[in-house]
N, C-alpha and C positions, 0 to 999 in steps of 0.2 A: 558086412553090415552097411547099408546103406544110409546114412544121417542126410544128405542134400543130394538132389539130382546129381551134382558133379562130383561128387564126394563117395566114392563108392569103394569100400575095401577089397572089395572082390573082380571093380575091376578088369587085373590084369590077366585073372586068369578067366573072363569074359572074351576078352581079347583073343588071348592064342588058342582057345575054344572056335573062335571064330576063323582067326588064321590057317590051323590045321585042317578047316575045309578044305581050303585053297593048294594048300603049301603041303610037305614032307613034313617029319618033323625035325630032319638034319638040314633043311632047308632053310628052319625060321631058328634063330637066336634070340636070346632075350639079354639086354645090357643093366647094369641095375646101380647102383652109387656102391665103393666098395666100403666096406666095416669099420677100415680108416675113417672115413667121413664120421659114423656115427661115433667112434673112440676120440678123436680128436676136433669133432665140431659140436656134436651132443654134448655127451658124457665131460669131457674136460670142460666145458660151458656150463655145463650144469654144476658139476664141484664146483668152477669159480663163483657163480653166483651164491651159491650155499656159504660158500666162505666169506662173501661181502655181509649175507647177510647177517650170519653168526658177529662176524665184528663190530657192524651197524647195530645187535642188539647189546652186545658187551658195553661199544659206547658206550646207550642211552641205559644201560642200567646203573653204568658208571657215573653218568652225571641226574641220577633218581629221575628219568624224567616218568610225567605223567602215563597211564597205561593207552591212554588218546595216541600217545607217538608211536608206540609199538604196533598201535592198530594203521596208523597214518604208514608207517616204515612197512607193513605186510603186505597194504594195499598196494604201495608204490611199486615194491618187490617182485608181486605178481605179476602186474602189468608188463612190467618191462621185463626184468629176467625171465619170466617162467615161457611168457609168449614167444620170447625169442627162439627160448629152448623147445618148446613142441614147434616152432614153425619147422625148424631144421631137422626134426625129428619127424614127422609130416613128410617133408621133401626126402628125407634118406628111405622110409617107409614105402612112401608110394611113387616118387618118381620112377621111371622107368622108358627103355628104350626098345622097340622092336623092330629085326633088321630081316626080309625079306627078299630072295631076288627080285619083287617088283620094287620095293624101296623101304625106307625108314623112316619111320612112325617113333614120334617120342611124346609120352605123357609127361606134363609135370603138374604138378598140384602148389600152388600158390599158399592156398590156404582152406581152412575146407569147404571158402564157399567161390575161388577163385582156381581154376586148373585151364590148364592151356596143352592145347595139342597141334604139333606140327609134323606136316608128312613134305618127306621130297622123293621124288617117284626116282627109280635107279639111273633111267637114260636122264636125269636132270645134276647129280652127278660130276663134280666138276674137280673135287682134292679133299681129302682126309688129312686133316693136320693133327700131330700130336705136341704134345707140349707137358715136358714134364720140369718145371725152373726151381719147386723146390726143393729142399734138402731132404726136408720129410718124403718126398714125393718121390726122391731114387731110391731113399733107404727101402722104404714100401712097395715101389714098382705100382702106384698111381700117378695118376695124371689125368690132363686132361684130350678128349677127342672133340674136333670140333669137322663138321661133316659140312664142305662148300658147295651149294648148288649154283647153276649158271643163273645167272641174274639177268637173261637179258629182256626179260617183261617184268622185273619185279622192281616199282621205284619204290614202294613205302615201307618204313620200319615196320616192324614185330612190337610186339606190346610186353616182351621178356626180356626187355633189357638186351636183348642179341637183332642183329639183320634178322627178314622175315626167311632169309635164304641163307643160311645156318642153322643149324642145330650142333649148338653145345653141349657137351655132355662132361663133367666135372667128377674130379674123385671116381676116376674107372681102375678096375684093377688091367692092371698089363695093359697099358693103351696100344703097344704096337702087335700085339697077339691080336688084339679087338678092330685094328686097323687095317691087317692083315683079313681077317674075319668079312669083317665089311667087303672088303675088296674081292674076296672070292667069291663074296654070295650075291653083291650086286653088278660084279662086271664080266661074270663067264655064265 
């Protein structure tokens, strides 16, 4: 379903339709946020706010307020809890990574009227870092991959919060499988 030019459910699989012109299919990989993310960034986000608001309304029934406050408390609610929770649900949904021996292409979606796409071509290429520091993040075997290119034309930031020559990738499953992965398919 298409809602906004950049907003497109379909996509990724527009993508490696595309790829597989080019490419094998044991050639191209596709990287994606692992189930962690949406268990413990969604789903537990979403319970929490459920249960604020459940107690937010117990309060205000406990002290008779007018039915105005309950409408004022749902508004508020929405806003801020619920967007929170589709934004990240949005990002676990359609973010996604594709890794080619010419290079690595990552989509990510902002928001549905915000998506940002970054490529670093293979020979640019410089270290694959992984990084796994939480506790959740061993027990699970997620973490994070973050993919270094050479910088030496590149002075201006990125508009995602990372260098424009970076690409971070967060909540992977097995990062040093996926690092390894990288490594094969962009440097032989």
């Amino acid at each position: 379903m298409k809602i906004f030019s950049n907003f497109d459910t379909k996509f990724l699989d527009v993508v490696l339709a595309n790829k597989l012109k080019s490419f094998k299919k044991d050639e191209i990989f596709v990287i994606k946020r692992s189930r962690y993310y949406f268990v413990f960034k969604v789903l537990f986000h979403f319970i929490g706010y459920i249960s604020v608001l459940v107690g937010l309304v117990c309060f205000l029934v406990y002290l008779d307020c007018p039915p105005i406050g309950f409408v004022i408390l749902c508004i508020a609610w929405t806003i801020v809890a619920w967007f929170r929770v589709v934004h990240k649900l949005l990002k676990y949904l359609y973010d996604f990574t594709i890794v080619t021996p010419k290079g690595i292409t990552t989509f990510k979606q902002k928001w549905i009227l915000h998506s940002i796409i970054k490529e670093i071509p293979a020979k640019r290429i410089k270290a694959i870092e992984i990084c796994r520091t939480t506790l959740l993040g061993n027990i699970f075997r997620y973490g994070n991959v973050d993919v270094v290119a050479d910088l030496s034309d590149v002075s201006q930031r990125g508009s995602d919060s990372e260098d424009s020559w970076v690409i971070g990738l967060t909540y992977v499953d097995y990062p040093y499988e996926v690092k390894e992965r990288i490594s094969k398919t962009c440097f032989h």
